[in-house]
C-alpha positions in Angstrom: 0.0 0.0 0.0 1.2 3.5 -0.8 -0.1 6.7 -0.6 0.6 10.5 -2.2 1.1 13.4 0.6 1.9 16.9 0.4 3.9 18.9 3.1 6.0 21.8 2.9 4.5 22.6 -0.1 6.4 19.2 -1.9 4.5 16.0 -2.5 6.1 12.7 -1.5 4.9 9.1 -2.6 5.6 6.9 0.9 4.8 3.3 1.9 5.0 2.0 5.6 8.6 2.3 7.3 10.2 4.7 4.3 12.4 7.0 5.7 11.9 10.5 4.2 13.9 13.9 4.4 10.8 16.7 4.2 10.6 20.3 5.3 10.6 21.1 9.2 7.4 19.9 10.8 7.1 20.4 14.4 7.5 17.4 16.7 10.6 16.4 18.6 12.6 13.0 17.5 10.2 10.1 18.6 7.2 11.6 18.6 4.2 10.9 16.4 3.1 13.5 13.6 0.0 12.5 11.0 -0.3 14.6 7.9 -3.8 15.2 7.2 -3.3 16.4 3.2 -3.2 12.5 1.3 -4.1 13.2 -2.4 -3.8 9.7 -3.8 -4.0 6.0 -1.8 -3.0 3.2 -3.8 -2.7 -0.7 -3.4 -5.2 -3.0 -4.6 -7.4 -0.3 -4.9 -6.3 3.1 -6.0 -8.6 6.1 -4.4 -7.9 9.6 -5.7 -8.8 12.5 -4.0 -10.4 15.6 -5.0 -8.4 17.6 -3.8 -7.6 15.2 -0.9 -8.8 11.4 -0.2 -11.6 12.0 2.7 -10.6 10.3 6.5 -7.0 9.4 4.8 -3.9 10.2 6.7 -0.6 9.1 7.6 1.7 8.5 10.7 4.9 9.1 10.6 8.0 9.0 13.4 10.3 11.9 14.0 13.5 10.3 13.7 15.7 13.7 13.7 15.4 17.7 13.2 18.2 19.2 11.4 19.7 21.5 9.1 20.9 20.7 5.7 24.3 22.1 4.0 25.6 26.0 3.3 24.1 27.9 0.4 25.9 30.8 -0.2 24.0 33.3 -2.5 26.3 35.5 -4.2 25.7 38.8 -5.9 28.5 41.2 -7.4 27.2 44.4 -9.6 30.0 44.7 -12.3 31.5 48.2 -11.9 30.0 49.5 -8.9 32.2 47.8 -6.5 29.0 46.1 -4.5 28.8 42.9 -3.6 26.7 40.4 -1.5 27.2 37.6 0.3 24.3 35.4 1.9 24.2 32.2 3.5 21.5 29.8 4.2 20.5 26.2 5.7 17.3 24.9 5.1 15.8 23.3 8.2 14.3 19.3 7.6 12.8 16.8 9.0 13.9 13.0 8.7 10.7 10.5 9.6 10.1 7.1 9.1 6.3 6.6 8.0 4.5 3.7 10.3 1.5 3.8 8.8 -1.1 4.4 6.3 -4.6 4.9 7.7 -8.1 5.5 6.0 -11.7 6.1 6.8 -10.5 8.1 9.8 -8.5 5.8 12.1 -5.9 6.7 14.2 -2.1 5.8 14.8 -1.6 2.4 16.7 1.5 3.2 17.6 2.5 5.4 20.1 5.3 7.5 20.5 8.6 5.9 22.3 9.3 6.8 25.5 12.3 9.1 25.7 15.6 7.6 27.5 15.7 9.6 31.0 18.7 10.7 31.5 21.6 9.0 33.6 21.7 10.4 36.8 24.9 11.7 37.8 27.2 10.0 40.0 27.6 11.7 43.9 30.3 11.1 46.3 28.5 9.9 49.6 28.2 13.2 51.7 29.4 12.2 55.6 33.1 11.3 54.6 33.4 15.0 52.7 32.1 16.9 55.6 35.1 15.5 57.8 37.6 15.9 55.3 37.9 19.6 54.8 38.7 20.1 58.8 41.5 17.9 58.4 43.3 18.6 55.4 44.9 21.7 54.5 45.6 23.4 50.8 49.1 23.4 50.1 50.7 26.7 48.4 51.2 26.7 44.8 54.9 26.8 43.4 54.0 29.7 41.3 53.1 32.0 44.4 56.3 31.8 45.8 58.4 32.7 42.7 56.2 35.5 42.0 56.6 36.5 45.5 60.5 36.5 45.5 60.6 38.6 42.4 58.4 41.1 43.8 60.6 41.3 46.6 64.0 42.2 44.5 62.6 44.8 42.0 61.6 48.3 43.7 58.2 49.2 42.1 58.3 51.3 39.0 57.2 54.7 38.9 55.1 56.3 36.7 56.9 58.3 33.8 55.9 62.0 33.6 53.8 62.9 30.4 55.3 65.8 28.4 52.9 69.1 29.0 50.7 68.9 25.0 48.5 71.7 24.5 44.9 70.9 25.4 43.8 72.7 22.2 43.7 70.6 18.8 46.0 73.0 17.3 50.0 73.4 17.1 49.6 75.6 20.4 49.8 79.4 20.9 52.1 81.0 18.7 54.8 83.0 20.1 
């Protein structure tokens, strides 16, 4: 069984579990997304639609969102020293069709559960708390030569700025 659909303005012919690369459509990877717009059904019986086949829809599976490759638009003007430089990536959708459903059913599946993520690892919280009363941080290596430089070279003066005029001129003239 196959079926016609149109999204994004594009029509694509898709059977159960093609994977397809359309136009963003909302929905985060896992979820379930039907498009409601099937023009044609086909199989052993094909059904056209006028514009669309009534109650016909399909399911499909966000597998990923992404974004597709650089498009740089270039424009230059010949002698007039202008030129443009644009680029662009086009925003898709990849999604695995699950099913093809008429007179007005809906999706069996369901969306996957989404993986929760791993909790992070903690130190138990009773040794720690004795710890810092007992050890002490040790000085760095880098203090102490910074230190002993200090210590030898006097401290440097500020040089004296030469008087300028405040005006933006050459001064007064004499």
């Amino acid at each position: 069984m196959f079926a016609v659909i149109r999204t994004g303005g594009k029509q694509y012919r898709v059977a159960a579990e093609d994977v397809i690369k359309v136009d963003k459509v909302k929905g985060s990877p896992g979820e379930i997304v039907q498009f409601g717009e099937v023009l044609v059904v086909g199989g052993d019986s094909v059904s056209l639609g006028q514009p669309t086949v009534a109650g016909a829809s399909v399911a499909a599976e966000v597998l990923e969102q992404g974004r597709g490759p650089k498009i740089i638009a270039f424009k230059k003007r010949r002698r007039k020293n202008s030129r443009r430089r644009r680029g662009h990536r086009q925003e898709f959708t990849l999604i695995r069709v699950t099913e093809i459903l008429t007179d007005g059913a809906k999706p069996t599946k369901t969306a996957r559960p989404k993986p929760e993520p791993k909790p992070v690892a903690t130190a138990p919280a009773a040794p720690e708390e004795a710890k810092p009363a007992e050890t002490k941080t040790p000085k760095r290596k880098v203090d102490a030569k910074t230190q002993a430089k200090a210590a030898k070279k006097p401290a440097k003066t500020p040089a004296k700025k030469a008087d300028k005029p405040k005006s933006g001129g050459k001064g007064k003239k004499k």
